[in-house]
C-alpha positions in Angstrom: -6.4 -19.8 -27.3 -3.7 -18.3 -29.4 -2.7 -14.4 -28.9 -1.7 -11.9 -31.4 2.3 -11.4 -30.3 2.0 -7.5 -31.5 -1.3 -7.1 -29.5 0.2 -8.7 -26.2 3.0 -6.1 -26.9 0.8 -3.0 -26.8 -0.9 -4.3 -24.0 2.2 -4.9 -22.1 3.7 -1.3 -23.2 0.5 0.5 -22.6 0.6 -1.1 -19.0 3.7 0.3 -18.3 2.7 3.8 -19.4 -0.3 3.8 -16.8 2.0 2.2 -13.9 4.4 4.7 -14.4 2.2 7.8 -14.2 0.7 6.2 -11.5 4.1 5.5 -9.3 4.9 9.6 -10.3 1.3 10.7 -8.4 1.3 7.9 -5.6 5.3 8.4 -5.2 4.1 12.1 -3.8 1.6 11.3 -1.2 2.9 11.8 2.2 3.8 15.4 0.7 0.2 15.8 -0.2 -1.5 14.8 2.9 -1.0 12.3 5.7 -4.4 10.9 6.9 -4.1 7.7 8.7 -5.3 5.1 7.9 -9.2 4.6 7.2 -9.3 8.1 8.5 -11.7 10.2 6.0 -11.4 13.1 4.6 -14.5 15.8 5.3 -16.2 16.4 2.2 -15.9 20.7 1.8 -19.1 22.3 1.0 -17.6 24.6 -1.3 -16.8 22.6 -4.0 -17.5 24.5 -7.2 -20.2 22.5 -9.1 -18.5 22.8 -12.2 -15.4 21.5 -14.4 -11.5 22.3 -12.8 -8.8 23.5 -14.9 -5.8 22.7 -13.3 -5.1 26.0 -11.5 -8.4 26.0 -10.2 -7.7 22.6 -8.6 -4.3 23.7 -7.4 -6.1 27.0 -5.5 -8.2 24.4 -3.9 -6.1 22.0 -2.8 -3.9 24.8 -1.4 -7.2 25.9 0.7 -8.6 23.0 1.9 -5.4 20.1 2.3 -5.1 19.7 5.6 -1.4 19.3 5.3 -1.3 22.8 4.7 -3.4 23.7 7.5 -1.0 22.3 9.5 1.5 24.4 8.0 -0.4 27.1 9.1 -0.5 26.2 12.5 3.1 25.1 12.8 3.9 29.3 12.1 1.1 30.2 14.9 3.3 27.9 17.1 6.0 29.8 16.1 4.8 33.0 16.7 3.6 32.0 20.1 6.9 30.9 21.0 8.6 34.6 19.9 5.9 36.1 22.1 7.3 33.7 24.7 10.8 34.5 24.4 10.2 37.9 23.9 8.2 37.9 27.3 11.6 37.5 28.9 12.7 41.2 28.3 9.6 42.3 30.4 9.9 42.6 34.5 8.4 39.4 36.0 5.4 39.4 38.7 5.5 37.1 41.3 3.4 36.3 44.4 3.0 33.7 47.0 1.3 32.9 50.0 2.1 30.3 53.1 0.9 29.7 56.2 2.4 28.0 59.2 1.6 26.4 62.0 3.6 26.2 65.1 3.9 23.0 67.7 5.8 25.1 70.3 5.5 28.9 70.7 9.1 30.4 69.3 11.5 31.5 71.1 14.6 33.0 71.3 17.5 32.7 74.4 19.7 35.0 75.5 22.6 33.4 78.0 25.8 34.2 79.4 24.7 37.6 80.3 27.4 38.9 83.3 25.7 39.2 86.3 22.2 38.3 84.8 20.3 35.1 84.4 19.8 33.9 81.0 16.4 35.3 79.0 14.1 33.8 76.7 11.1 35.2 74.9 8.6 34.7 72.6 9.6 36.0 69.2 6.1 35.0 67.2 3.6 33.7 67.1 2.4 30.2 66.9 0.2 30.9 64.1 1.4 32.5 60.4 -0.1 33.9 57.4 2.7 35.1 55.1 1.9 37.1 52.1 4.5 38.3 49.5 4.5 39.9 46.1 8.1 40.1 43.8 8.8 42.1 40.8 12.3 41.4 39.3 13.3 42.7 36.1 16.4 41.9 34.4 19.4 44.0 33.6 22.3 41.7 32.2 21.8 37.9 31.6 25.1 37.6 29.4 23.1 38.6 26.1 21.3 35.4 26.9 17.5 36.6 27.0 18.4 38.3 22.8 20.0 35.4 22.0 17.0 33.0 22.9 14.6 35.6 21.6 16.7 35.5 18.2 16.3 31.9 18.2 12.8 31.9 18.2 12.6 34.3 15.4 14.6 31.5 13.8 12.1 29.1 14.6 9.4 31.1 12.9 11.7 31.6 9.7 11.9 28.2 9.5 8.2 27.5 10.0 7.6 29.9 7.5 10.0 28.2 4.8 8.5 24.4 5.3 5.3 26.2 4.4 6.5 27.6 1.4 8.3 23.7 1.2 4.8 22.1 1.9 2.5 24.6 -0.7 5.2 23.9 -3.5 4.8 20.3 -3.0 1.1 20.0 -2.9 1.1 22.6 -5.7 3.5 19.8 -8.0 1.7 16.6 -6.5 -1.8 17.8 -7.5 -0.6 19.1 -11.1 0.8 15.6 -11.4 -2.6 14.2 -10.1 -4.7 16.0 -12.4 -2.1 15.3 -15.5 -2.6 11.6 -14.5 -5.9 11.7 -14.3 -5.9 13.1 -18.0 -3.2 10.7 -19.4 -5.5 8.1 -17.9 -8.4 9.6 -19.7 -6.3 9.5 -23.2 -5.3 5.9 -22.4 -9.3 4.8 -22.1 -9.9 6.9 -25.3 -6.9 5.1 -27.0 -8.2 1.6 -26.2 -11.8 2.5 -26.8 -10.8 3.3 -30.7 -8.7 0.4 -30.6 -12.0 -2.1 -29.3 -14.6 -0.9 -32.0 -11.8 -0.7 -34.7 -11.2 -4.4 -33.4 -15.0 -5.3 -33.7 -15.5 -4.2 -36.7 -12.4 -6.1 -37.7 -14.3 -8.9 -36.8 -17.6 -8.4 -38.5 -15.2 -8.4 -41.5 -13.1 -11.3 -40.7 -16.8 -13.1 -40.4 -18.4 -12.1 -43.8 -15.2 -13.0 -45.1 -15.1 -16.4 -44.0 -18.8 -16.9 -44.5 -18.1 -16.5 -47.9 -15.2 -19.0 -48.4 -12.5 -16.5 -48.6 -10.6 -16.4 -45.3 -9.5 -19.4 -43.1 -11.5 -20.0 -39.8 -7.9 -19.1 -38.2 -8.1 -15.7 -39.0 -11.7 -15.4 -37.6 -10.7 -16.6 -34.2 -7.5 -14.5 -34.5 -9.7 -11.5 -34.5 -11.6 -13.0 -32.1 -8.7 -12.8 -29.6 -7.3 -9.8 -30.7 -10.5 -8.6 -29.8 -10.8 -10.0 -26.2 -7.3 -9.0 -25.5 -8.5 -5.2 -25.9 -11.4 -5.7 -24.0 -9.4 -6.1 -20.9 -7.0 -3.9 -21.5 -10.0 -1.7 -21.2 -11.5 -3.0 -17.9 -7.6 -2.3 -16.6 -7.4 1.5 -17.6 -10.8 1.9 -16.6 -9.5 1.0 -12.9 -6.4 2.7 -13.1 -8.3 6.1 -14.0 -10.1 4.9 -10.9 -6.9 5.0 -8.7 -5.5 8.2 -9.6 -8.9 10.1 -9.6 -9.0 8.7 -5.9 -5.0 10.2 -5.8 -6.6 13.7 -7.0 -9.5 13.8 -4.7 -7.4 13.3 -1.6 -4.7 15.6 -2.4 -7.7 18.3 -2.8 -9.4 17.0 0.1 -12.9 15.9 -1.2 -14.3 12.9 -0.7 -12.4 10.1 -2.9 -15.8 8.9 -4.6 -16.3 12.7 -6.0 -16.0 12.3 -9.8 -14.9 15.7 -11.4 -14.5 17.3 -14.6 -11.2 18.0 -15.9 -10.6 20.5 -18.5 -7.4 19.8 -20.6 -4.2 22.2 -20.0 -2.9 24.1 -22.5 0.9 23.7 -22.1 2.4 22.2 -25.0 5.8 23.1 -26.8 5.7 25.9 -29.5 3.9 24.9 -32.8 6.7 26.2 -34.7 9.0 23.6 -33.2 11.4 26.3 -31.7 12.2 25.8 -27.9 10.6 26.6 -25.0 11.5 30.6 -24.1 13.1 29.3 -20.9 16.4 31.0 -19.2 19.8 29.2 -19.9 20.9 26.1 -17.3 22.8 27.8 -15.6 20.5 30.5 -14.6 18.0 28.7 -13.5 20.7 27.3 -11.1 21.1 30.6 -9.6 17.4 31.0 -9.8 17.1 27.6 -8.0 19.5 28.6 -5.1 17.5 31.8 -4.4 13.8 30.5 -4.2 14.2 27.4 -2.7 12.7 27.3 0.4 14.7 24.0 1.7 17.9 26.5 1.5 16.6 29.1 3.2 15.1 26.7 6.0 19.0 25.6 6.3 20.4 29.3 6.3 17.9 30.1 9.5 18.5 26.7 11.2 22.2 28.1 10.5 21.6 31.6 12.5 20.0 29.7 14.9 23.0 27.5 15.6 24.8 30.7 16.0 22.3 32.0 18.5 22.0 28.9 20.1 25.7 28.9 20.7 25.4 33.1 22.1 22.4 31.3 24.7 25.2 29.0 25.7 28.1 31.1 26.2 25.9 33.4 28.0 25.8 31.3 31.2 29.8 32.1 31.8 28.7 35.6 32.6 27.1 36.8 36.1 23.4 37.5 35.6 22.0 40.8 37.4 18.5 41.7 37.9 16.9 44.4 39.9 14.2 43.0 42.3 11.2 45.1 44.6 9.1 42.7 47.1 6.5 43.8 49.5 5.0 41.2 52.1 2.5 41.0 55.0 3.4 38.8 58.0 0.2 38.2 60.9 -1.5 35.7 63.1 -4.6 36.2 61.5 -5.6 35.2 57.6 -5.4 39.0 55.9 -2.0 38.9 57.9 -3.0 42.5 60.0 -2.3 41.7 63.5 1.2 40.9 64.3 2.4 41.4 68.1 6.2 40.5 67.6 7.6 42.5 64.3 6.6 44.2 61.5 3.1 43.3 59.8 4.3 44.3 56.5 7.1 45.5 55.1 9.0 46.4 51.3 11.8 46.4 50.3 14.3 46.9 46.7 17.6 45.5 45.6 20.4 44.4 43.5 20.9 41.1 42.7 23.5 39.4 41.1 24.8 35.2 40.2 27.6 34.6 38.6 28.3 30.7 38.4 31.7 29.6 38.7 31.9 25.8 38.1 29.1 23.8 36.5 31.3 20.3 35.5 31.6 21.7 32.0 28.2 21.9 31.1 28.3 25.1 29.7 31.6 24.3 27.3 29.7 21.3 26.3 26.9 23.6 25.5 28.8 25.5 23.4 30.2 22.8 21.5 27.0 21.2 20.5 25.6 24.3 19.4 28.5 24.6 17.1 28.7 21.2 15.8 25.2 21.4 14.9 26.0 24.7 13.0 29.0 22.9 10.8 26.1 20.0 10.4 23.8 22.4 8.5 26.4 23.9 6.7 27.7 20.4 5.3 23.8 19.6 4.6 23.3 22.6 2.4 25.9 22.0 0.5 24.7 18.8 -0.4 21.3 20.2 -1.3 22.5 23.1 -3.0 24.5 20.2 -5.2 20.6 18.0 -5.1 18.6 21.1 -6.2 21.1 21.3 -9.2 20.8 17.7 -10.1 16.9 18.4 -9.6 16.8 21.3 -12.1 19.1 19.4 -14.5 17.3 16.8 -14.8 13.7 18.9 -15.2 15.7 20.7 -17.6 16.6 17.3 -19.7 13.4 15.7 -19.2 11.7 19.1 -20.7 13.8 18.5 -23.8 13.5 15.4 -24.2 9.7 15.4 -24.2 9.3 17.9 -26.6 11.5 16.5 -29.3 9.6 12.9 -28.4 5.8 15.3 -28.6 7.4 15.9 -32.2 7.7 12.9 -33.7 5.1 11.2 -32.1 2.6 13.5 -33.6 4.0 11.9 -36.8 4.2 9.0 -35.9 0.4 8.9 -35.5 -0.2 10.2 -38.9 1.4 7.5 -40.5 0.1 5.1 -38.3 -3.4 6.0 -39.3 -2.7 6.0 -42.7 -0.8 2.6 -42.4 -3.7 1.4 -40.9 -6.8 2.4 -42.8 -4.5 1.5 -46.1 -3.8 -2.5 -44.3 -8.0 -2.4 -43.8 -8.9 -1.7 -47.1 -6.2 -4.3 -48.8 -7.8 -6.8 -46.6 -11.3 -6.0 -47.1 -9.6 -6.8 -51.0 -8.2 -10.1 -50.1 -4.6 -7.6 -50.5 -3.9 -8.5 -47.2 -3.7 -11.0 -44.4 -5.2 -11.5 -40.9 -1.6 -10.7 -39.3 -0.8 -7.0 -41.2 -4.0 -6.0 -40.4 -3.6 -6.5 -36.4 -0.2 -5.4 -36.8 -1.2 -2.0 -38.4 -4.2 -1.8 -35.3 -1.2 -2.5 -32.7 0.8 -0.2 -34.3 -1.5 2.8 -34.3 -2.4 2.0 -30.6 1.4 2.0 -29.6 1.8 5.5 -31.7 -1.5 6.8 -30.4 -0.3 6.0 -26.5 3.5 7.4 -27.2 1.9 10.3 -28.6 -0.2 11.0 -25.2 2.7 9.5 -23.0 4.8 12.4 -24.4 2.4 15.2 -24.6 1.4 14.5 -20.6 5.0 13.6 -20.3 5.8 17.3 -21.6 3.5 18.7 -18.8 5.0 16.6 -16.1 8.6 17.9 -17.0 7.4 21.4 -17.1 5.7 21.0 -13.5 9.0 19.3 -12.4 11.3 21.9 -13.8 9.1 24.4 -11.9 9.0 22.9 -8.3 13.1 22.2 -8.8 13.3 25.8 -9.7 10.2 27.2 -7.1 9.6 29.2 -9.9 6.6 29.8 -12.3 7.5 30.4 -16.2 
């Protein structure tokens, strides 16, 4: 069976198309959402029963994607652990209890006593029930308690930014989703037109040849032509499949829920002027500021700092005020005691200072520093990343509006090309090859023309996630 070259073209060029929007969704998943394996989703019994723009999806997926509930409970862990370190200001409570039980009866010996035998007596008894309560509160720990409690407020910084990180990059993955899932849409549209254009290509190529005027070839060209859209069909058809599967799990419905997508409206200026957009260069500057990757780094950075204050504090002597009150007693509520005192209290000073520790605490310090100059070095390189990112955003914008532009007349001529090709060989003007030619070529306009309006959208949500900025 013999294939139309111009038709395998398309087919191979409108392939493409879909796999690449499909790589751009699928290439975002573990920043979506990271379900294991055969693990399902619960379906949310909220879901609106009606169409999604694709803000509306965007709110959703922000409330119900689980990786963003983690998020949420990353900052409660964070919080907890300030609320820990904090706790370390406040006096501490201790108590204890023991009880002992003697083989022998104690004793204590008195010898060597001039002119007097030696003297023993018993100095408890052989049963003990020792009861004891602590408080110790802490008056200088070498600025380590602050430092640790600063460190923790560092944590929950931190936890805070990778949430911001986390919603920006749901917020970009299901955009991309949900343009995907439109482009895909467009595709199936475009092949549609292309099959009953096709078909009724056919019927002609039929009557023609019926009545003497065409050669069988061209019948079974059409014929092919024909079949070879068909499938190109079947294949978009399952690729809208995938990335409305893509969609769902980002918003975390079930993957079989079929929505309703309303188009978005962002498309370059119909004047053909340029997006109102700040210059490069401030969207640089705009880039440095929101980012919430740089501002993760600047805390991890204080922390270091901290970290390194926690370390240095062990060189200096610690000193804590202490109160303790205990009962001592043969019996369980410790009462009755025949040889001292049955309870007692008592308050002090007390201080440790630590002298040698086999260089623990310089190694301490060091790592804490080391890991300091690490970060630093590492945002660097991401404030140089987050430029590259905008840049790129910035070019890809461009470059998709000028290509929006002249596919939109590219279209128009294809149509007219085509329509013209049909008539001159319904008039014997034209042969079996123009006329799939002019069909391929208004499928391959038709497809750039959606590639680059969609493709427009994507470099606009790109632009915006580089910059973690809405325009």
């Amino acid at each position: 069976m013999v294939r139309n070259p111009s038709n395998r073209n398309i087919s191979r060029k409108t392939s493409l198309w879909m796999i690449v929007f499909a790589l751009v969704v699928l290439a975002a998943g573990p920043a979506g959402g990271e379900a294991r394996a055969g693990e399902r989703l619960p379906v949310p019994r909220d879901l609106p029963a009606r169409v999604f723009t694709i803000q509306e999806a965007v709110e959703y997926g922000l409330a119900h994607n689980p990786v963003i509930q983690a998020a949420d409970e990353d900052i409660k862990s964070a919080e907890q652990g300030v609320k820990a370190a904090q706790a370390d200001f406040l006096p501490r409570v201790d108590g204890s209890y023991s009880f002992t039980q003697w083989q022998d009866k104690p004793i204590a010996k008195i010898t060597d006593l001039p002119g007097s035998p030696s003297v023993q007596f018993q100095t408890s008894d052989t049963t003990l029930n020792h009861w004891q309560a602590q408080i110790t509160q802490p008056l200088f720990q070498g600025f380590g308690i602050q430092a640790r409690y600063e460190m923790a407020r560092q944590e929950k910084h931190i936890a805070g930014h990778r949430r911001s990180e986390t919603s920006l990059n749901l917020v970009r993955d299901v955009r991309r989703a949900f343009i995907s899932v439109l482009y895909a849409r467009k595709v199936i549209e475009v092949v549609r037109q292309n099959v009953t254009q096709l078909r009724s290509h056919y019927d002609d190529a039929v009557a023609l040849y019926r009545q003497g005027l065409t050669a069988r070839n061209d019948t079974l060209k059409a014929d092919v032509a024909l079949a070879d859209a068909l499938q190109r069909e079947k294949e978009a058809v399952k690729q809208l499949s995938i990335l409305r599967f893509q969609l769902n799990r980002l918003l975390g419905i079930e993957e079989s829920a079929e929505l309703e997508l309303i188009e978005w409206e962002k498309t370059p200026p119909a004047d053909g002027t340029r997006d109102a957009l700040p210059q490069l260069n401030e969207l640089f500057l705009r880039a440095e500021r929101n980012r919430p990757e740089l501002a993760s780094i600047d805390a991890g950075i204080r922390e270091a700092e901290e970290g390194g204050r926690a370390a240095r504090s062990a060189a200096f002597p610690r000193v804590s005020l202490f109160g303790t009150y205990y009962r001592e007693g043969k019996d369980f509520p410790a009462t009755e005691n025949d040889f001292s005192n049955d309870h007692n209290a008592a308050v002090g000073v007390r201080v440790d200072w630590n002298f040698f520790e086999g260089g623990k605490t310089r190694a301490n310090i060091s790592q804490w520093r080391h890991r300091r100059e690490a970060l630093k070095k590492r945002r660097t390189d991401l404030v140089k990343q987050v430029q590259i990112e905008v840049k790129e955003a910035f070019e890809q914008l461009e470059v998709a509006r000028a290509n929006l532009a002249t596919a939109r007349v590219a279209v128009t001529q294809a149509e007219e090309n085509q329509r013209i090709t049909h008539v001159q060989y319904r008039e014997q003007m034209a042969i079996e090859t123009e006329v799939l030619d002019a069909q391929s070529y208004l499928v391959q306009a038709r497809n750039n023309y959606y590639a680059a309006l969609y493709g427009y959208q994507l470099a606009w949500v790109n632009l915006e996630r580089a910059v973690a900025e809405s325009f």
